[in-house]
NUKEZA-430911 format. One line per field, with one value per residue (C-alpha): residue number from 1; x, y negated, z negated. Coordinates in nm, 2 decimals. Last residue first. Layout:
N
n NUM ...
xx X ...
yy Y ...
zz Z ...
//
This chain:
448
n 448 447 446 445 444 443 442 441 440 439 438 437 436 435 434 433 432 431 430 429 428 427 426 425 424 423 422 421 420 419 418 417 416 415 414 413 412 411 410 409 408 407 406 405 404 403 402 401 400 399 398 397 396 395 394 393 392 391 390 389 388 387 386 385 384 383 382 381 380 379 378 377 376 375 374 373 372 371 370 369 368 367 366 365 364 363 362 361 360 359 358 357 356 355 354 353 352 351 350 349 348 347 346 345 344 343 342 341 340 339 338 337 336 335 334 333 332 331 330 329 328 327 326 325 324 323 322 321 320 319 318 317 316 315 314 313 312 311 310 309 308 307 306 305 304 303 302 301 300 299 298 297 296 295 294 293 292 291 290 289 288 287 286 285 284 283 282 281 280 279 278 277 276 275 274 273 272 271 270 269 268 267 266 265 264 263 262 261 260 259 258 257 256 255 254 253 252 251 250 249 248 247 246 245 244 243 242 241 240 239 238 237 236 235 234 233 232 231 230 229 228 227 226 225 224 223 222 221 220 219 218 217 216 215 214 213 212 211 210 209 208 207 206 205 204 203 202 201 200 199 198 197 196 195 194 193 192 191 190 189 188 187 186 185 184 183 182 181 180 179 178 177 176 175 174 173 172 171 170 169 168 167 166 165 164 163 162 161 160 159 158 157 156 155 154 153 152 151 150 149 148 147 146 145 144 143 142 141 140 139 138 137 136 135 134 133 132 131 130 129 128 127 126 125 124 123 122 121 120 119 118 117 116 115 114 113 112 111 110 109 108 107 106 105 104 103 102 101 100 99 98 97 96 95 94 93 92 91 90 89 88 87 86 85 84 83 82 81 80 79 78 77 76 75 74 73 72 71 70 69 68 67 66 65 64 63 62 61 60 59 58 57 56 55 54 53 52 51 50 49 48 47 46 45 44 43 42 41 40 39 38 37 36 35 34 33 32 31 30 29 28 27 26 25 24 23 22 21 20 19 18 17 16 15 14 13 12 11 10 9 8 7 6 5 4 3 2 1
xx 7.35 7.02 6.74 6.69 6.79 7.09 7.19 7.15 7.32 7.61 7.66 7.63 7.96 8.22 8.30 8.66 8.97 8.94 9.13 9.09 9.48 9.53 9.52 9.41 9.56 9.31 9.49 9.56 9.22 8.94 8.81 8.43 8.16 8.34 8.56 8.85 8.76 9.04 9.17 9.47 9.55 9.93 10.06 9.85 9.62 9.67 9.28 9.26 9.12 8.90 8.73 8.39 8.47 8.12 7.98 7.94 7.83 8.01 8.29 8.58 8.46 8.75 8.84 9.09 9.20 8.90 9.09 9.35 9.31 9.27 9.10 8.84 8.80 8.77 8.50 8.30 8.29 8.04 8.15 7.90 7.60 7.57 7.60 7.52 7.78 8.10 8.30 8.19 8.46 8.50 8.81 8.84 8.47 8.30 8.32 7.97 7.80 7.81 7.58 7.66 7.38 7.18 7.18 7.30 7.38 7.59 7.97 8.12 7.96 8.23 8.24 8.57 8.61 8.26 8.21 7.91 7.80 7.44 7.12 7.25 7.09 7.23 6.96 6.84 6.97 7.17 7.28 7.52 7.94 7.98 7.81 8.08 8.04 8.34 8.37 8.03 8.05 7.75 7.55 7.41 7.54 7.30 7.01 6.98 6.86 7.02 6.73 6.67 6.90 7.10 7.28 7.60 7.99 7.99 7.73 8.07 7.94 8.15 8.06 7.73 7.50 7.24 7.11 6.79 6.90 7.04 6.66 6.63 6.91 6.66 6.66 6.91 7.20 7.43 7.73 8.11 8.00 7.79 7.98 7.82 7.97 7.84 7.53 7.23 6.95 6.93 6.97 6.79 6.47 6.49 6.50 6.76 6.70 6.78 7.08 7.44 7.74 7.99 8.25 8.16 7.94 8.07 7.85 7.97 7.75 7.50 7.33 7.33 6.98 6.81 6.81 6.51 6.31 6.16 6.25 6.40 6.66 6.57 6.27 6.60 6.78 6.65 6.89 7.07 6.97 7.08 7.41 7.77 8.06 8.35 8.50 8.32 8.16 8.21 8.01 8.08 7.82 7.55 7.48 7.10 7.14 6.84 6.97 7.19 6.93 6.87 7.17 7.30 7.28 7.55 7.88 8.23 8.54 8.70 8.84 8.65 8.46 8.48 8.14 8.20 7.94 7.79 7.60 7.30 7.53 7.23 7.19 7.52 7.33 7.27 7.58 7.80 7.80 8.06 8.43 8.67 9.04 9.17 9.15 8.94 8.86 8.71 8.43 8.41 8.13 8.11 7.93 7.67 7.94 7.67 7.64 8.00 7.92 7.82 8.17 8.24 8.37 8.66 9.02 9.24 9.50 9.63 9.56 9.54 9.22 9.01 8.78 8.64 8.40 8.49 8.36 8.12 8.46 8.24 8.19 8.54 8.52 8.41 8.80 8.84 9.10 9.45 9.70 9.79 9.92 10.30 10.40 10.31 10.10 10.23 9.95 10.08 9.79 9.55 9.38 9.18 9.02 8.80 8.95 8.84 9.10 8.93 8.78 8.43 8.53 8.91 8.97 9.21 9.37 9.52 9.66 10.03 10.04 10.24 10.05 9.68 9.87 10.03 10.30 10.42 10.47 10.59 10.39 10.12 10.35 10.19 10.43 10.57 10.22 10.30 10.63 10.53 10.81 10.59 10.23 10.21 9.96 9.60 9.37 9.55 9.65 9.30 9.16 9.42 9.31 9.00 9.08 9.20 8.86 8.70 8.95 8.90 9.26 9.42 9.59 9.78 9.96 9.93 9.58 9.72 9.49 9.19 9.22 9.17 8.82 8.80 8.98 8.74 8.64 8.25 8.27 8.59 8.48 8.14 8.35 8.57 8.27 8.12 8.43 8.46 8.10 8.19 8.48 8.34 8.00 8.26 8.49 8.18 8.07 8.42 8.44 8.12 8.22 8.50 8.30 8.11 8.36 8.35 7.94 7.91 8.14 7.92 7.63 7.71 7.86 7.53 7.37 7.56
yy -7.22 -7.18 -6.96 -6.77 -6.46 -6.46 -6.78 -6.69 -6.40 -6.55 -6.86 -6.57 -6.40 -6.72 -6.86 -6.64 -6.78 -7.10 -7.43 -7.44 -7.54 -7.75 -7.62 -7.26 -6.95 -6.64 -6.32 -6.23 -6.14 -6.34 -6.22 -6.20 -6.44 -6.72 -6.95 -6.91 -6.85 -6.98 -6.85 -7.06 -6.85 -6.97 -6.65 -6.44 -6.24 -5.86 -5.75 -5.54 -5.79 -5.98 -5.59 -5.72 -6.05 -5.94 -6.13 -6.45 -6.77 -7.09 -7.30 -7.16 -7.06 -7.25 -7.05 -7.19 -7.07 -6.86 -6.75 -6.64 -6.25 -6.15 -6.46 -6.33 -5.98 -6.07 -6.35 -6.07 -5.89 -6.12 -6.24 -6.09 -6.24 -6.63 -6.96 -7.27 -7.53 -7.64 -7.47 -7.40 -7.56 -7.40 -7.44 -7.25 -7.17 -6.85 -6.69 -6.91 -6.67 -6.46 -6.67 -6.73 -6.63 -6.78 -7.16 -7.57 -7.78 -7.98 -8.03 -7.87 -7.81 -7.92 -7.72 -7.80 -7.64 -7.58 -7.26 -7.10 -6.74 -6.75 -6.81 -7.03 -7.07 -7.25 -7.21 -7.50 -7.80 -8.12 -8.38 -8.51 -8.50 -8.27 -8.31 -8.32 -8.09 -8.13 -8.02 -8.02 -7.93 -7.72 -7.81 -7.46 -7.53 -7.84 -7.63 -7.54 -7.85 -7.88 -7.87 -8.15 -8.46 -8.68 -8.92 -9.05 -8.91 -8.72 -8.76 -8.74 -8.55 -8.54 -8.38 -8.47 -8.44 -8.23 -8.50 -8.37 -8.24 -8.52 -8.69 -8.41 -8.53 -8.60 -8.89 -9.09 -9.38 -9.51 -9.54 -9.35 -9.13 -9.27 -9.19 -9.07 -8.98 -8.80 -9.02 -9.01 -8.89 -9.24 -9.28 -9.56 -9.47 -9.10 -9.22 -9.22 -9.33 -9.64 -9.77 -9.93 -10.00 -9.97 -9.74 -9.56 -9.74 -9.56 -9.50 -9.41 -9.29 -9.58 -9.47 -9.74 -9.94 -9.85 -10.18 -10.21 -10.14 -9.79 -9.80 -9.52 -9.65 -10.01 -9.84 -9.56 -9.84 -9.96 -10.14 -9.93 -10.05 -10.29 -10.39 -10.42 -10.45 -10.38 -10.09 -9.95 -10.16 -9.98 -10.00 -9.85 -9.82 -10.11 -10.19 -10.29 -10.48 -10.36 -10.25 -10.55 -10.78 -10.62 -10.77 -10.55 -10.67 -10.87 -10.86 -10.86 -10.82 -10.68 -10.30 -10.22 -10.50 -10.29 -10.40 -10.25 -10.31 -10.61 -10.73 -10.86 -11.06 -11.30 -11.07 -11.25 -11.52 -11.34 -11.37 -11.09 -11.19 -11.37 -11.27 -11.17 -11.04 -10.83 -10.53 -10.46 -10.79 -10.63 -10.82 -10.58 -10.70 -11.04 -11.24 -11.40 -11.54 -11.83 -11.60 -11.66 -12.01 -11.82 -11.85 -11.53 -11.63 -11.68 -11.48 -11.36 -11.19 -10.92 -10.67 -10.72 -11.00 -10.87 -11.09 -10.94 -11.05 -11.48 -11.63 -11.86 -11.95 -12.23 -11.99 -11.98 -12.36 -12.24 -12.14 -11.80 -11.83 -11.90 -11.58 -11.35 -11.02 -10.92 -10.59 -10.23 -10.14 -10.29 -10.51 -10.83 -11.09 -11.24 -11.07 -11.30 -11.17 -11.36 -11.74 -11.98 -12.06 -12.32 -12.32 -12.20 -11.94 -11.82 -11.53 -11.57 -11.36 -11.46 -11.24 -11.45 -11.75 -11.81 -11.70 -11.82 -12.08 -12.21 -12.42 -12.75 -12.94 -12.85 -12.97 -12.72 -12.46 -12.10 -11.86 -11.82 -11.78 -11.36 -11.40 -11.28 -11.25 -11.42 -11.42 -11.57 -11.92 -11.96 -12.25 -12.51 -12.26 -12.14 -12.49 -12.56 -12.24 -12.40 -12.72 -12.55 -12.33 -12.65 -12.83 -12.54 -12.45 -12.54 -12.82 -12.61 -12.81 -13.13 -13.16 -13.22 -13.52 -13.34 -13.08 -13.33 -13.35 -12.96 -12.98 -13.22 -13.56 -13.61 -13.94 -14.09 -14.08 -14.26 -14.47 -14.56 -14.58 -14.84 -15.05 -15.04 -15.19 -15.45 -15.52 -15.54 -15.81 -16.00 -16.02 -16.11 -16.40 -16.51 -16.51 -16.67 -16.95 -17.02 -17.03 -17.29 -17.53 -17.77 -17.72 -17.83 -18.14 -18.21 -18.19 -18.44 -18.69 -18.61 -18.74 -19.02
zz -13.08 -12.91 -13.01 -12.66 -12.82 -12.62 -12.72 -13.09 -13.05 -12.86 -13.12 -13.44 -13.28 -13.30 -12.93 -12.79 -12.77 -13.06 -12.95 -12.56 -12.55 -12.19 -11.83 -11.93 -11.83 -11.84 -11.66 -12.01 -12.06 -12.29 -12.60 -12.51 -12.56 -12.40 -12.55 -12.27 -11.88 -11.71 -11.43 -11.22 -10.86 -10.79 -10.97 -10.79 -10.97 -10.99 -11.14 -11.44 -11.69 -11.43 -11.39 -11.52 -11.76 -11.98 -12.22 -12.06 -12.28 -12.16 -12.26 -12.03 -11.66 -11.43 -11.15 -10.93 -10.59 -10.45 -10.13 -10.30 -10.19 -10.59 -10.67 -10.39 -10.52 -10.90 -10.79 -10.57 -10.87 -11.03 -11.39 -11.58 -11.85 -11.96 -11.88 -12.07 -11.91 -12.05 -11.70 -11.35 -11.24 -10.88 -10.64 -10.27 -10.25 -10.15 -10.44 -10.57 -10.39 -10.66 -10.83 -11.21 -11.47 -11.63 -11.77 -11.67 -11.91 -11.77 -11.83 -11.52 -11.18 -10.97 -10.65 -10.44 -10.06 -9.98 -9.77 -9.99 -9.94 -9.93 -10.10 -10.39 -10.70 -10.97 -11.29 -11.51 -11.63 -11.48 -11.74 -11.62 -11.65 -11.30 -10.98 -10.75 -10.43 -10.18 -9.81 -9.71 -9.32 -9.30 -9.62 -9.77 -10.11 -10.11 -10.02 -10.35 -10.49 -10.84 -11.12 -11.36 -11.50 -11.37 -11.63 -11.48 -11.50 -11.12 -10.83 -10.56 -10.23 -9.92 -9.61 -9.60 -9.31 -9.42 -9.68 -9.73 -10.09 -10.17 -10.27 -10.55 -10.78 -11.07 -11.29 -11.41 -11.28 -11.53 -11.29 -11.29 -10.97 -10.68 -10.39 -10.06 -9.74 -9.45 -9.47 -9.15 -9.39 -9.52 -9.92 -10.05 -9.91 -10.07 -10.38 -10.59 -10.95 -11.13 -11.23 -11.14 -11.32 -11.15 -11.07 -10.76 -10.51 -10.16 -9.90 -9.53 -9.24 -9.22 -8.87 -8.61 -8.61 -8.25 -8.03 -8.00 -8.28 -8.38 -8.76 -8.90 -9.06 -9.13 -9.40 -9.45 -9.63 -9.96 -10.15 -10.45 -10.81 -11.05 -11.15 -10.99 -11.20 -10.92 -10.88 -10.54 -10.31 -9.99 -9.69 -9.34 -9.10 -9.06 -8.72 -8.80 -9.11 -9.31 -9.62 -9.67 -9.72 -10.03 -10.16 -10.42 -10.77 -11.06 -11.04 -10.86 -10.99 -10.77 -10.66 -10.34 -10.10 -9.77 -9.54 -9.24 -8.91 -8.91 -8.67 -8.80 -9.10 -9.20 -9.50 -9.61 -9.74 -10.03 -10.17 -10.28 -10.69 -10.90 -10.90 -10.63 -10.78 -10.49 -10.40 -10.13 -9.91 -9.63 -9.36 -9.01 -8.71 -8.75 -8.44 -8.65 -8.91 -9.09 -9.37 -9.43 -9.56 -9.89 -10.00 -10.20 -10.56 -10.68 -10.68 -10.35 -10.64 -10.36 -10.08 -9.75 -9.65 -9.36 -9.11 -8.83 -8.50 -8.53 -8.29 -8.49 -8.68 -8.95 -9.19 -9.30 -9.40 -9.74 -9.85 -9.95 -10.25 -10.36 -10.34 -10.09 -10.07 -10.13 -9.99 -10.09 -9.79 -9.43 -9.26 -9.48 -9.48 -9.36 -9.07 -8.89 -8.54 -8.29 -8.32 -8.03 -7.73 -7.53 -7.14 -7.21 -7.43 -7.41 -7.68 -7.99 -8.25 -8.57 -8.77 -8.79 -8.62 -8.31 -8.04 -8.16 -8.34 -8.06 -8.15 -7.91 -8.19 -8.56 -8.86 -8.86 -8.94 -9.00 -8.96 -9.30 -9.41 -9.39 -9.60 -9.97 -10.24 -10.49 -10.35 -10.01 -10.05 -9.99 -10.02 -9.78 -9.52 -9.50 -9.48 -9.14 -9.03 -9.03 -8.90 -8.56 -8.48 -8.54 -8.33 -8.06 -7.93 -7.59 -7.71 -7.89 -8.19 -8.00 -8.18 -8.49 -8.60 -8.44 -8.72 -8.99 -8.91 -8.97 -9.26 -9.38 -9.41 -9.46 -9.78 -9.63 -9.25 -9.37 -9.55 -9.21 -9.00 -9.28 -9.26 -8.89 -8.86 -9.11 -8.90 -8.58 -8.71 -8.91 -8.57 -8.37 -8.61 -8.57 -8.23 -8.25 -8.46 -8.24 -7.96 -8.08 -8.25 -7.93 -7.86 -8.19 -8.14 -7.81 -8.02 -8.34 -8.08 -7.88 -8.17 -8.27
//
């Protein structure tokens, strides 16, 4: 009976193994498959349309496949029209439009994406910048056209350590520029105009070492500007590449500028249409500029006078403060546009003020004689528009005799003389001349 009871197990034996092993497989299939469920991604996904290009990355491969998924042409767009993933044989580094591949190590791996239409005025892009972004570690610039690309920043683009140019002006962006982007070591332009995004300034961004281009203008920024001239100066190999290009305007930022947030390497600065305060005095080192926009904050003390001695300053904007004291200028100035308008700034007006093609000197505290040297160079056209109204001269010298050209504009209306008919102003000044008792009082040093 017993080796009846054996040689019958012995008979069923394999059988029970089989299915032993079968139970063993499929439970091991059946966790792979969750496991599968819980990670899938795009970039999993990418290895089921391999026979796209065979020569592409899969990574590279699911992520355009993510971008395609969380962008769409706005009405009467055409740039996606390009990407099909369900047509064989495509290359999508050929085929596809703004992508741009190199070989690496035997595949093709994405090095440019430009989505979008190149040509201003078309359709942008819809949808939003999908996470899987990051994951391009090729990838040297990534630019989105213009359009109604909403949400927030993913923060996988810190991972880009090979991107050089990130801009996505004007679109509809929201939250805050993550911090993860300090990562971004070789970065070189950083154009994020006309969003909606808020909150501070990385610091992190102060000390990227290629740093050249950044523009974060329009948005609803807060805080302070980073620090940059710590990275600027800094003796490390390789040197840091000079931030040339700064452009904040339209915010609302604060503080006060320091000479640490502006390095002495800018040709372009932009902080007009903030709440910034405090005195100008850090610009003054700042022999580089060419363009100088400080307008609509709350500045306040003296006006460096070196600034009018800039070689290569093209346009002075420092109107809509708070700025008081005399403007003194040691030589002939060469600036195209001076905008000193609506400050509070007192005595008498520099002669070498002629020198510029445009000057709003207007709604400020200024008293005594036009300079002749004004009459002389509205005369020749050189000085193109004179804008004087709202101050506190007495005396227009020989403005009232001079020929001025009829594409010369003079204003110089509610003064303390009755003003010439030379004097054209843009819109009605209201009352010509300002009422006697004002000028005595401001004469006397009483105040109006």
């Amino acid at each position: 009976m017993g080796i009846a009871r054996a040689a019958a197990a012995v008979a069923v034996a394999p059988g029970l193994w089989e299915l032993q092993q079968h139970r063993r497989h499929s439970l091991r299939l059946m966790v792979v498959l969750i496991i599968l469920t819980l990670i899938r991604s795009p970039l999993l996904e990418a290895q089921d349309t391999l026979q796209l290009a065979s020569n592409l990355h899969p990574t590279d491969l699911g992520v355009l496949r993510a971008v395609k998924n969380a962008m769409t042409d706005l009405p009467g767009g055409t740039f996606f029209s390009s990407w099909d993933f369900s047509a064989t044989g495509i290359d999508p580094c050929q085929m596809f439009a703004g992508v741009v591949c190199i070989n690496i190590q035997g595949f093709s791996r994405v090095t440019l994406l430009s989505l979008g239409p190149e040509e201003a005025g078309l359709p942008g892009l819809n949808g939003t910048l999908p996470p899987e972004l990051g994951y391009l570690p090729f990838l040297t610039q990534l630019s989105i056209s213009p359009g109604a690309v909403s949400g927030p920043i993913p923060r996988s683009l810190g991972r880009l350590r090979n991107l050089n140019l990130f801009s996505c002006s004007q679109n509809l962006l929201t939250g805050s520029i993550p911090q993860s982007l300090a990562g971004l070591q070789k970065l070189q332009v950083l154009q994020l105009s006309n969003n909606k995004l808020a909150g501070a300034i990385p610091s992190g961004i102060g000390s990227w070492p290629s740093l050249e281009f950044l523009v974060l203008s329009d948005n609803r920024l807060t805080g302070t500007i980073p620090m940059f001239s710590s990275s600027n100066n800094s003796t490390s190999t390789p040197p840091r590449a000079a931030l040339n290009h700064l452009d904040l305007r339209n915010n609302e930022l604060t503080g006060e500028l320091m000479s640490d947030n502006l390095p002495s390497s800018l040709e372009f600065l932009s902080l007009t249409n903030n709440q910034f305060t405090g005195s100008i005095a850090a610009v003054g080192n700042l022999i580089k500029l060419k363009y100088l926009d400080l307008s609509f904050n709350q500045f306040s003390g003296e006006i460096p006078s070196s600034l009018f001695g800039f070689v290569g300053l093209s346009y002075l904007l420092l109107n809509r403060n708070q700025l008081s004291g005399p403007v003194i200028v040691n030589a002939e100035v060469t600036i195209k546009v001076v905008d000193l308008s609506f400050n509070l700034l007192v005595g008498s007006v520099s002669p070498f003020l002629a020198g510029a093609q445009i000057l709003y000197l207007n709604n400020n505290l200024f008293m005594g004689t036009i300079p002749q040297e004004f009459v002389t160079s509205l005369e020749a056209s050189t000085l193109q528009s004179l804008y004087l109204q709202n101050n506190y001269l007495s005396n227009f010298g020989d403005l009232g005799t001079a020929t001025i050209p009829p594409t010369v504009a003079v204003c110089v209306q509610y003064n303390c003389e009755l003003p010439p008919p030379q004097s054209i102003c843009p819109e009605s000044q209201g009352f010509v001349a300002r009422p006697l008792t004002e000028c005595v009082k401001a004469a006397a040093g009483t105040g109006n």
